[in-house]
KETOR-176288 format. One record per residue (C-alpha): chain; z, x, y; residue number from 1; residue in three letters. Coordinates in steps of 0.001 Angstrom, whole numbers, plus 524288, in hexadecimal, padded with zeros to 5 digits. Layout:
BEGIN
@c = A | z = Z | x = X | y = Y | k = NUM | r = ALA
...
//
This chain:
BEGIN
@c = A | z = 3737F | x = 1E3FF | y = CBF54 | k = 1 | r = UNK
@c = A | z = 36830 | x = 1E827 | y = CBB15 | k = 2 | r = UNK
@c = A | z = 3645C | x = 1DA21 | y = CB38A | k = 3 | r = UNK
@c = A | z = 36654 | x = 1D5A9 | y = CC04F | k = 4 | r = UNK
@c = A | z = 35DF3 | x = 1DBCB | y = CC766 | k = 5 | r = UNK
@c = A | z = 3526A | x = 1D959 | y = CBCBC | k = 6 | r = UNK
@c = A | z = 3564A | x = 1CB4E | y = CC003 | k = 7 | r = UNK
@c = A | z = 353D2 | x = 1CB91 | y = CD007 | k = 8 | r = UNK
@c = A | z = 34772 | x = 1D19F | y = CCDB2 | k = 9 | r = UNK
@c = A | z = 3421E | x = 1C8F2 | y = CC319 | k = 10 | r = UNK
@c = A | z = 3448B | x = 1BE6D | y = CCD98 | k = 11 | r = UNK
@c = A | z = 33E06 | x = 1C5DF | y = CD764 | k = 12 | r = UNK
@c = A | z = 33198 | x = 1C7B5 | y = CCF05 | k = 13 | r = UNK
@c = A | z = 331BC | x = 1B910 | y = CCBCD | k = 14 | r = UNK
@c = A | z = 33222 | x = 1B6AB | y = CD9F0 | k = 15 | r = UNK
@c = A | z = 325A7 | x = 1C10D | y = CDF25 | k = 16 | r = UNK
@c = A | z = 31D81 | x = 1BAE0 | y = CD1E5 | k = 17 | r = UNK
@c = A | z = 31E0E | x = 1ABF5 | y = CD75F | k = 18 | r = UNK
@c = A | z = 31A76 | x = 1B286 | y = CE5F6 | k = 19 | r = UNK
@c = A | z = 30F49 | x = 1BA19 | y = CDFAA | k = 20 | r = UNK
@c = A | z = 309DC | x = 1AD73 | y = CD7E4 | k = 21 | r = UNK
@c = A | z = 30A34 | x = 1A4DB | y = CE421 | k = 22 | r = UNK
@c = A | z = 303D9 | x = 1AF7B | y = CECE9 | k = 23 | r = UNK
@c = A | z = 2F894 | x = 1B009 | y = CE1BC | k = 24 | r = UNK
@c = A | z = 2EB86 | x = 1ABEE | y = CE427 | k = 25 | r = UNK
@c = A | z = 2E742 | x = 19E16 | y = CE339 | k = 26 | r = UNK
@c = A | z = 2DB54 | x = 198B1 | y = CE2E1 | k = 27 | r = UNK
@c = A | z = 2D744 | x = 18A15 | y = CE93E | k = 28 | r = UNK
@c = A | z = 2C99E | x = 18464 | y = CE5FB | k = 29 | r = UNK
@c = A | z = 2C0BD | x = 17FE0 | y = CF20A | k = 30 | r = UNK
@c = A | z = 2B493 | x = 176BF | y = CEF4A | k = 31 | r = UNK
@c = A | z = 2AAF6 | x = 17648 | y = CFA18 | k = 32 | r = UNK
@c = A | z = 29F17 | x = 16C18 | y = CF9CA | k = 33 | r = UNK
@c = A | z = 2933D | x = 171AC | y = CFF2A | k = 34 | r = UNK
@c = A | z = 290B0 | x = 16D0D | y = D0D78 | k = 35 | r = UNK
@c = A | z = 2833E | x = 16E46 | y = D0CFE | k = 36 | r = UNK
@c = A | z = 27973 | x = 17262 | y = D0112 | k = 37 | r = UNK
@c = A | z = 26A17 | x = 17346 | y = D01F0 | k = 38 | r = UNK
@c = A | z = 25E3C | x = 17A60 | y = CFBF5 | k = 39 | r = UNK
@c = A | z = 253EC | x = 181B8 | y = D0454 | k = 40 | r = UNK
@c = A | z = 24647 | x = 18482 | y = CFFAC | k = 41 | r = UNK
@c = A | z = 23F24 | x = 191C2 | y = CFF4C | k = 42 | r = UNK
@c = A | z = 238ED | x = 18C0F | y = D0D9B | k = 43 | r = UNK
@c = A | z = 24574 | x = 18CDC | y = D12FE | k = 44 | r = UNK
@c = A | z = 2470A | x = 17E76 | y = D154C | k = 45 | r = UNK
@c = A | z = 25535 | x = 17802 | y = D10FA | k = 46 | r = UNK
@c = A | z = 2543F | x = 16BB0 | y = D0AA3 | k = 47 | r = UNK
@c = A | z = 25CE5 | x = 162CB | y = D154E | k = 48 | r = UNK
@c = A | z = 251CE | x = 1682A | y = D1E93 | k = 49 | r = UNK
@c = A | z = 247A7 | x = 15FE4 | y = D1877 | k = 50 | r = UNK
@c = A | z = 25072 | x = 154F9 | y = D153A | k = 51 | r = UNK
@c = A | z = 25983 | x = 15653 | y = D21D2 | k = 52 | r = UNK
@c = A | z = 261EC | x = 14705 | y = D1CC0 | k = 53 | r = UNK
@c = A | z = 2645D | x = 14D53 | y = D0F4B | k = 54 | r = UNK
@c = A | z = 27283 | x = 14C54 | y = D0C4E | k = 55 | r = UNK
@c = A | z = 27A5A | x = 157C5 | y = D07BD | k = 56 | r = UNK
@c = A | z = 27A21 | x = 15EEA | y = CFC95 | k = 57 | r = UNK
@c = A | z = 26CB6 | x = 15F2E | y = CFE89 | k = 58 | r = UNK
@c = A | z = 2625F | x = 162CD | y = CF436 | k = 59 | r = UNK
@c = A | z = 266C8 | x = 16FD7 | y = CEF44 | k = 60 | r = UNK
@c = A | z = 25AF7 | x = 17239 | y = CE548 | k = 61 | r = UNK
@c = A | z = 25B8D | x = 18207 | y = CE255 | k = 62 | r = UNK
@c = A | z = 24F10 | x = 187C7 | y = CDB01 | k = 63 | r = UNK
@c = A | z = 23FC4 | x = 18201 | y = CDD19 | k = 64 | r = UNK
@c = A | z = 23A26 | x = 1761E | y = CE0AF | k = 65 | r = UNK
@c = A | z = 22AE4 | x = 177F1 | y = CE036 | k = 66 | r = UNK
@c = A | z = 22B8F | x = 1852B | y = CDFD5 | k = 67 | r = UNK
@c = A | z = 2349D | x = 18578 | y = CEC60 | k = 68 | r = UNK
@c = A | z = 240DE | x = 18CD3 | y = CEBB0 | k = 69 | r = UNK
@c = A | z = 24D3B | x = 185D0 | y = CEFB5 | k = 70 | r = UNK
@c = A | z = 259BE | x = 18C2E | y = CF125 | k = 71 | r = UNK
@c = A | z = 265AE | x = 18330 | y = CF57D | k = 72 | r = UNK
@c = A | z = 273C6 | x = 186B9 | y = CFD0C | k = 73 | r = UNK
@c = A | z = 280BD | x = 181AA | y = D0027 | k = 74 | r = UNK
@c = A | z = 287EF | x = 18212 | y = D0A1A | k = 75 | r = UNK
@c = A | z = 29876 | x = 18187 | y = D0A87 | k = 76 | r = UNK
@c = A | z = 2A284 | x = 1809A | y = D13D3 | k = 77 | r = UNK
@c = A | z = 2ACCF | x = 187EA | y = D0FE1 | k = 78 | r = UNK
@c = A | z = 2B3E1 | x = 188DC | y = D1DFC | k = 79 | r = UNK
@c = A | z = 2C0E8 | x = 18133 | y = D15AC | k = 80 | r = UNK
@c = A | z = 2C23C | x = 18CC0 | y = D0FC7 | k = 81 | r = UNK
@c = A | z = 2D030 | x = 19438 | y = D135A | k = 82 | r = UNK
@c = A | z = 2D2D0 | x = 19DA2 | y = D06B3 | k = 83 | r = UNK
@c = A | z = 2CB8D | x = 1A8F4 | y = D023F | k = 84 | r = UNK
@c = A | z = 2BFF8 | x = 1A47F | y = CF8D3 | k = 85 | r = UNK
@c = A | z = 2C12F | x = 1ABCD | y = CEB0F | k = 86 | r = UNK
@c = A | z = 2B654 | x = 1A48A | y = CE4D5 | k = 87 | r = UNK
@c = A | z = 2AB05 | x = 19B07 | y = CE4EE | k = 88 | r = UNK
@c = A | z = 2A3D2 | x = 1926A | y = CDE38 | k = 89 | r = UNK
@c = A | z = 29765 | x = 18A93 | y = CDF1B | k = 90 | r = UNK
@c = A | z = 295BE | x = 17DB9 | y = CD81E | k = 91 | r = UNK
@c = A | z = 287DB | x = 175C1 | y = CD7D2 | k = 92 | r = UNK
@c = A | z = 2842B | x = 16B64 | y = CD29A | k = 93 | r = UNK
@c = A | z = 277BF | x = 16D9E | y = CC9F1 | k = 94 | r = UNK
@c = A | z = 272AA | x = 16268 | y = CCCBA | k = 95 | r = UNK
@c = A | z = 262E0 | x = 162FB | y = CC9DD | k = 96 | r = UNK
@c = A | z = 25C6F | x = 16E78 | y = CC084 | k = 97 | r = UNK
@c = A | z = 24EFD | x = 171A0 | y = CC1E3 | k = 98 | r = UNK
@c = A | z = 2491B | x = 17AC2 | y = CB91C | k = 99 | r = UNK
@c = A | z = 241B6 | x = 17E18 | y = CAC53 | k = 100 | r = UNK
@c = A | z = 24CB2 | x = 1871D | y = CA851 | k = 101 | r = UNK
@c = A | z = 25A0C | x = 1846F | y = CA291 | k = 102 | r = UNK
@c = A | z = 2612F | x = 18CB6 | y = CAE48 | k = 103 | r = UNK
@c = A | z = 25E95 | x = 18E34 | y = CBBDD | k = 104 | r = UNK
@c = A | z = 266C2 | x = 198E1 | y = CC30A | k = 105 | r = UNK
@c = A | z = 26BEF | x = 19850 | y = CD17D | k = 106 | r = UNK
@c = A | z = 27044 | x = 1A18F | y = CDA37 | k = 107 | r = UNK
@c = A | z = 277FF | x = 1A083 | y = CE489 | k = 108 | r = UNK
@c = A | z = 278EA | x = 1A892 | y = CF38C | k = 109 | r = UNK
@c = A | z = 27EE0 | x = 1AB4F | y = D0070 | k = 110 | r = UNK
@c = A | z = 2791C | x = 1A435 | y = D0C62 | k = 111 | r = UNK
@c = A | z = 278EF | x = 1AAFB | y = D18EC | k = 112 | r = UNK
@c = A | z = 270F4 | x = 1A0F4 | y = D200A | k = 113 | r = UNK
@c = A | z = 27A13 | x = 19BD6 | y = D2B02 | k = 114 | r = UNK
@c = A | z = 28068 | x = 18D01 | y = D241C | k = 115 | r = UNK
@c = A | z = 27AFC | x = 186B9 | y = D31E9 | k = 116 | r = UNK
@c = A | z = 26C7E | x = 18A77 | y = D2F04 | k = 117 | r = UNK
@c = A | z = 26CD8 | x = 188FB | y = D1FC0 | k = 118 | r = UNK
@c = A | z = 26DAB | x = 179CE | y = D1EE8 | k = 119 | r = UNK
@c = A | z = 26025 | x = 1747D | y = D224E | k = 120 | r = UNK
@c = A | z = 2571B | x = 1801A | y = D2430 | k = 121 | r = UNK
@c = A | z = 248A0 | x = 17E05 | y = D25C9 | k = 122 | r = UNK
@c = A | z = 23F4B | x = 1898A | y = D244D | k = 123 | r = UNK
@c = A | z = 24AAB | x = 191DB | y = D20CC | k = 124 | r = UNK
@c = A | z = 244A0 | x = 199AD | y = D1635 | k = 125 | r = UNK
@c = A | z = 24FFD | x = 1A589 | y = D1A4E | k = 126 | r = UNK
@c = A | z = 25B1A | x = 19C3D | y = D163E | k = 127 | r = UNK
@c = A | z = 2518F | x = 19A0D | y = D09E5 | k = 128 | r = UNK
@c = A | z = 25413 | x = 1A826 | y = D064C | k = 129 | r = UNK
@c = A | z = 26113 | x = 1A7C9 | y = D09C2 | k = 130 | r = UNK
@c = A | z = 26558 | x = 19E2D | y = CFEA9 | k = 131 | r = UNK
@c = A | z = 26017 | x = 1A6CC | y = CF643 | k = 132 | r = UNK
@c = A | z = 26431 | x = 1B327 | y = CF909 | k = 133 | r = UNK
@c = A | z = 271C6 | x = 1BCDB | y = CFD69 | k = 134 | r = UNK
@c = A | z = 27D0F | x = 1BF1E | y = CF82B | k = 135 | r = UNK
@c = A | z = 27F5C | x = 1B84E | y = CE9A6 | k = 136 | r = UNK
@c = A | z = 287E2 | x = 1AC72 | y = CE8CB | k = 137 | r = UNK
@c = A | z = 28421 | x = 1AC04 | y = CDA65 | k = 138 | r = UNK
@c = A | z = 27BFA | x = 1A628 | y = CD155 | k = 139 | r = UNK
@c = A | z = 27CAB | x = 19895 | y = CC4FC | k = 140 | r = UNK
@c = A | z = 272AF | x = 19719 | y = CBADC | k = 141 | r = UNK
@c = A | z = 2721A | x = 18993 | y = CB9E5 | k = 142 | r = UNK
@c = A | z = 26E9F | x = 18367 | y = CAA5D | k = 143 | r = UNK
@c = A | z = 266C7 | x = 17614 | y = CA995 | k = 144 | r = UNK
@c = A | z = 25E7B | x = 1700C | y = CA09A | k = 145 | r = UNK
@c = A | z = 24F6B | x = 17058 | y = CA6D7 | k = 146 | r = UNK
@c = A | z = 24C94 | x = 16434 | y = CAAD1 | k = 147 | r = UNK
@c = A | z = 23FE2 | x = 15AD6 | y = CA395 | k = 148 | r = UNK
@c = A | z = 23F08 | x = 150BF | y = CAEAA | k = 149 | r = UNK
@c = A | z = 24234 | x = 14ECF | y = CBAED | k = 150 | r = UNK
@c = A | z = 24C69 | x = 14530 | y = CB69D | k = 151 | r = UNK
@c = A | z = 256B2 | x = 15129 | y = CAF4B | k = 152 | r = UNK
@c = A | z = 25750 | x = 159F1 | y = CB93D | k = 153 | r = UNK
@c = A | z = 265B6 | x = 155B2 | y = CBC5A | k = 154 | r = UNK
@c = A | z = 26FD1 | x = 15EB8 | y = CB84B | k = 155 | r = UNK
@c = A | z = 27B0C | x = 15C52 | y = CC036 | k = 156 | r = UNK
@c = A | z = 2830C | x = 16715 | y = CBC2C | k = 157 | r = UNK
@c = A | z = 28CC0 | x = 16DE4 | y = CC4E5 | k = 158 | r = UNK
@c = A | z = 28E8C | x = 17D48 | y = CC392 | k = 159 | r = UNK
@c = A | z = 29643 | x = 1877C | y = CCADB | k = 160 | r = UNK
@c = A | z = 29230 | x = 1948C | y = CD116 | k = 161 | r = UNK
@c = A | z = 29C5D | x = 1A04D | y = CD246 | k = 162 | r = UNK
@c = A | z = 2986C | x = 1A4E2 | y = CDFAF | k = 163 | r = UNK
@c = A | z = 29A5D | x = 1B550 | y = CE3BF | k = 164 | r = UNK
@c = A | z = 2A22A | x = 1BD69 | y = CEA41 | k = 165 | r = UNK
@c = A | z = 29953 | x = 1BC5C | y = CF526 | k = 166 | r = UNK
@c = A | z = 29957 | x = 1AC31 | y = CF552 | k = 167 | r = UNK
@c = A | z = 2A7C8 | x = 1ABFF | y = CF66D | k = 168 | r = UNK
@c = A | z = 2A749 | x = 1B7E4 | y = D0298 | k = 169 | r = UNK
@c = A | z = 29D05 | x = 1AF65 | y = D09CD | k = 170 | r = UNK
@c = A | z = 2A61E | x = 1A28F | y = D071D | k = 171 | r = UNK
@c = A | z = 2B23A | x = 1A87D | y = D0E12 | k = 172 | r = UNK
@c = A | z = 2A85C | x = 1AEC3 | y = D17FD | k = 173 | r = UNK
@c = A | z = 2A454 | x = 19FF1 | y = D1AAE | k = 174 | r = UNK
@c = A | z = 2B184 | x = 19AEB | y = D1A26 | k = 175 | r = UNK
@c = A | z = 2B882 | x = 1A67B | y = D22E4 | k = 176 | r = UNK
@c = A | z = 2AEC4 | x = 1AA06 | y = D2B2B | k = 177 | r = UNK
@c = A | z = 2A0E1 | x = 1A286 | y = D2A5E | k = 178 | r = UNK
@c = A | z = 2A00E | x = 1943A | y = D2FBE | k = 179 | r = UNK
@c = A | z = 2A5E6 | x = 18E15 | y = D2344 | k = 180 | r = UNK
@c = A | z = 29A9A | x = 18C6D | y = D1B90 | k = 181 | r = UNK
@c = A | z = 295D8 | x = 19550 | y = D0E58 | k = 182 | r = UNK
@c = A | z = 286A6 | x = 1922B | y = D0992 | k = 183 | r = UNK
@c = A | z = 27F99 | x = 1981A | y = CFDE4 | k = 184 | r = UNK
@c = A | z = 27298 | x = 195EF | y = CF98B | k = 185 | r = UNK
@c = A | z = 26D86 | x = 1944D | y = CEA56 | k = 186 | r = UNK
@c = A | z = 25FDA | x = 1988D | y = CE6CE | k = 187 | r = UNK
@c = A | z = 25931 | x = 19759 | y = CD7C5 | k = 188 | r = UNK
@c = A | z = 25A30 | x = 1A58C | y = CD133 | k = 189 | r = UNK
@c = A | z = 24D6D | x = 1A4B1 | y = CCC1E | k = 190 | r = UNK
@c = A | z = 241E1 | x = 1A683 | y = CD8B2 | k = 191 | r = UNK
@c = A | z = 23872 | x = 1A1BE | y = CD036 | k = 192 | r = UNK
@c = A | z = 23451 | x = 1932D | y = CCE3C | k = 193 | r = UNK
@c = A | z = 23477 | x = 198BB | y = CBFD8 | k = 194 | r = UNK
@c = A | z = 238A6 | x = 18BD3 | y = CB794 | k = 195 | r = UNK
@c = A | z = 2369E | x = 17F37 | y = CC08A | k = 196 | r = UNK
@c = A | z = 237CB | x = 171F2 | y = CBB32 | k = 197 | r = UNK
@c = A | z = 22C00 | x = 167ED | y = CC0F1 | k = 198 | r = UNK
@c = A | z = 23098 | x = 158D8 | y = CC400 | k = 199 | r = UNK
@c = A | z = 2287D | x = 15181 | y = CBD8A | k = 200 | r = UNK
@c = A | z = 22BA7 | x = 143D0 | y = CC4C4 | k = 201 | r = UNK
@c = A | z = 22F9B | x = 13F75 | y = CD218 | k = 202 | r = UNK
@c = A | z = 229F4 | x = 1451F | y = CDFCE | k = 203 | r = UNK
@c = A | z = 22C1C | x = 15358 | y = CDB68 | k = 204 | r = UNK
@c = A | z = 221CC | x = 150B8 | y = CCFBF | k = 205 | r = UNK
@c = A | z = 21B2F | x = 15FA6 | y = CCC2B | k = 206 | r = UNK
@c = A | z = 226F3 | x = 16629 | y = CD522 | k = 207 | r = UNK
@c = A | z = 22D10 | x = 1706E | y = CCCCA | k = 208 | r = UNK
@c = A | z = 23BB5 | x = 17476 | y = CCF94 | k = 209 | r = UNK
@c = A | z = 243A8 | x = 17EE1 | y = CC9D2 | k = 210 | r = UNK
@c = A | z = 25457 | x = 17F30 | y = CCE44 | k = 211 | r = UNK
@c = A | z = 26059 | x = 17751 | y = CCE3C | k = 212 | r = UNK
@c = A | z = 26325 | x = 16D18 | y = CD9D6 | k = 213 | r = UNK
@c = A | z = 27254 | x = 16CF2 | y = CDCFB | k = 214 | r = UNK
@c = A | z = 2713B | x = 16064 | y = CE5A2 | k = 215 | r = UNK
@c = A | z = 265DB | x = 157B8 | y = CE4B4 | k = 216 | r = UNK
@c = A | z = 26424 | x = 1536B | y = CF0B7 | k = 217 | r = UNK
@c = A | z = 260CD | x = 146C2 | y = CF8CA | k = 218 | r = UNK
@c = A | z = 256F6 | x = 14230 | y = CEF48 | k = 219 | r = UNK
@c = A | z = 25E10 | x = 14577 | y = CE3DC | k = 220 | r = UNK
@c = A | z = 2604D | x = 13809 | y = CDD06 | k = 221 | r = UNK
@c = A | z = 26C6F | x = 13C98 | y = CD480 | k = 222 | r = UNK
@c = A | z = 27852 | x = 139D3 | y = CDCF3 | k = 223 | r = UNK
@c = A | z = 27F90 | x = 14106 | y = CE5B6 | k = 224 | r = UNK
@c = A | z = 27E7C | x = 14EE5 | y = CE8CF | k = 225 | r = UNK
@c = A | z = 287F1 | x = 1591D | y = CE611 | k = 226 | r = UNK
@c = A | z = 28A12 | x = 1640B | y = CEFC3 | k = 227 | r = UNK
@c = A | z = 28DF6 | x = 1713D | y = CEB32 | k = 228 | r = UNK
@c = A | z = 29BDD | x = 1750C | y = CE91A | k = 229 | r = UNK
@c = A | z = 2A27A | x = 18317 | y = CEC3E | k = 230 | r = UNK
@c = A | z = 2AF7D | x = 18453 | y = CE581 | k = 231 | r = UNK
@c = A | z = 2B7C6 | x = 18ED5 | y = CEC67 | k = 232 | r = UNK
@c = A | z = 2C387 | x = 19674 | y = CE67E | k = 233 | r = UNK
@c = A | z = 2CCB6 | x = 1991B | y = CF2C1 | k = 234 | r = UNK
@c = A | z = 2D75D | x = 1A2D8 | y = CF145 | k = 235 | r = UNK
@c = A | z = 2E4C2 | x = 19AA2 | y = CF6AC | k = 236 | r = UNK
@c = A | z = 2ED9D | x = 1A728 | y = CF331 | k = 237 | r = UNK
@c = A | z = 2F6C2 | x = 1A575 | y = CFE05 | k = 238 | r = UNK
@c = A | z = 30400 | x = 1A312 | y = CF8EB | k = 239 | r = UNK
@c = A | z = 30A0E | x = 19576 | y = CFF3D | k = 240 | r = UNK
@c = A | z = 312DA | x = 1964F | y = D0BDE | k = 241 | r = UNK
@c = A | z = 31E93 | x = 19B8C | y = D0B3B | k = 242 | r = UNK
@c = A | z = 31A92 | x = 1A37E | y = CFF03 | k = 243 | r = UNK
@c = A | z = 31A0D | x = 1B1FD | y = D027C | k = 244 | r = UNK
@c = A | z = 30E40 | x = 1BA11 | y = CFCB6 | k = 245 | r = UNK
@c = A | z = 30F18 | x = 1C3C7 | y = CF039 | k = 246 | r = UNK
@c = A | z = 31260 | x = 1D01C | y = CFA2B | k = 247 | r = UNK
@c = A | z = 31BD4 | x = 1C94E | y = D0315 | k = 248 | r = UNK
@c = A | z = 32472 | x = 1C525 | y = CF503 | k = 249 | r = UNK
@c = A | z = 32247 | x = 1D2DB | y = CF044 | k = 250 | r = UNK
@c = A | z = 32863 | x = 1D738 | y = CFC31 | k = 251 | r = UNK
@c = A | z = 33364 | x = 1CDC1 | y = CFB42 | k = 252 | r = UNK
@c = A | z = 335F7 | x = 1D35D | y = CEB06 | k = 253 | r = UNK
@c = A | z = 3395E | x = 1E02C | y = CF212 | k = 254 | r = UNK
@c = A | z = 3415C | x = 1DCA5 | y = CFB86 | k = 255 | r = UNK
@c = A | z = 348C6 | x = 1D51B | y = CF131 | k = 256 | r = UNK
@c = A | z = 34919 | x = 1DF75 | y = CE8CC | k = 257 | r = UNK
@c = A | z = 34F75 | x = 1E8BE | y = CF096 | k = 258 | r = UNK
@c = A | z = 35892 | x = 1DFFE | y = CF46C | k = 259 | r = UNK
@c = A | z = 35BDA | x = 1DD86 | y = CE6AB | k = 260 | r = UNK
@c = A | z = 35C59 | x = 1ED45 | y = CE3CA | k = 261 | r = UNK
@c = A | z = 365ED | x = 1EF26 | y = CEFA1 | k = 262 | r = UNK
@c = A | z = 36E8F | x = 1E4B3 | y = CEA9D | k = 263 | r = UNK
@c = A | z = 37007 | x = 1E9B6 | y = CDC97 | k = 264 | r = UNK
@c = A | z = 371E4 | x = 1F825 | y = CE375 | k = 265 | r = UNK
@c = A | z = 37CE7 | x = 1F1C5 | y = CEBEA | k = 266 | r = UNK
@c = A | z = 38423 | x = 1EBDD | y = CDE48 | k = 267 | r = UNK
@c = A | z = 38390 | x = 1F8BA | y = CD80B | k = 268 | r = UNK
//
């Protein structure tokens, strides 16, 4: 009798350790394209401002550019999104490095500037500060070779970004309860125009310009443009229909059980 009953409840066991492993959490990858991606100057003027027909992604150069601070964004929408977000990623293409240096570093913030008023400012200088400043969406030191002319500046190098805690809060914020769309903005860590290179050709002869350029722009003569990418870890933990979840199969394991008990009490 009492083989038997080791029996039943080996069964049981089986049965509650399939229901646990099909109530467990799974994770589904989303890739969003940005919608929009630009640069603003330390004037506060957005790059489509000035060149209203540019196509998107627009220029996207991050650092100095005759000893004029840049700092780009991008802008997502992420209103597809129906599954708690349990991590994010950033991935840029680094497309153009400027610099006198072998690394460049980046760093990477929250946007609270309304979506509506952040593509196309003119005289904006507040959304200026904003892409530079706030809550942390993290930082990438980037590693190039300096260029010698104005001819090997192309790197074309994709890299990835871990964004925070707080980048993945703001993302379901956007999703749940914003108007669908999540921005950050990108500054150069270094405020100084500390190691610029100078083109030494072209109609930017004597300009130095120290950063990285994600998306060249209109008058970028190497192909297409790439627009930034952010990869999304969803969490698709609940079980399939028809499947009952971890505490409703628990429950079911004790009900069994004491059914089994009151039979072998009954045989006795």
């Amino acid at each position: 009798m009492k083989a038997r009953c080791l029996i039943n409840c080996s069964g049981l066991l089986s049965l509650v350790t399939v229901v646990a492993w099909c109530g467990s959490v799974e994770a589904a990858t989303m890739v969003l394209g940005a919608s929009n991606q630009s640069r603003y100057d330390e004037f506060g003027i957005d790059f489509v401002a000035v060149y209203p027909d540019a196509t998107q992604p627009a220029n996207t150069l991050t650092g100095f550019l005759n000893g004029v601070e840049n700092r780009s964004y991008f802008v997502f929408d992420v209103s597809s999104i129906t599954s708690p977000v349990v991590g994010a990623t950033l991935r840029l293409l680094n497309k153009r490095y400027y610099s006198t240096e072998n690394s460049e570093t980046i760093e990477l913030f929250d946007v609270s500037t309304p979506t509506d008023e952040l593509v196309g400012g003119f005289q904006r200088t507040d959304i200026f500060d904003d892409l530079g400043s706030g809550d942390s969406y993290g930082s990438a030191t980037l590693v190039a070779n300096p260029p010698q002319n104005d001819f090997d500046n192309l790197v074309e190098e994709f890299f990835e970004v871990t964004l925070t805690p707080a980048a993945i809060a703001d993302i379901q914020n956007a999703a749940t309860a914003g108007n669908g769309l999540f921005a950050l903005g990108i500054k150069l860590q270094d405020d100084s125009f500390g190691s610029p290179y100078v083109f030494q050709t072209g109609r930017r002869i004597g300009q130095p310009v120290e950063g990285t350029v994600f998306s060249g722009g209109p008058f970028d003569p190497e192909g297409i443009e790439v627009p930034g990418e952010l990869i999304l870890e969803l969490d698709d933990s609940k079980p399939p229909t028809g499947v009952p979840e971890p505490s409703t199969a628990f429950g079911l394991l004790a009900l069994t059980m004491a059914g089994v008990m009151r039979k072998l009490v009954h045989r006795r």
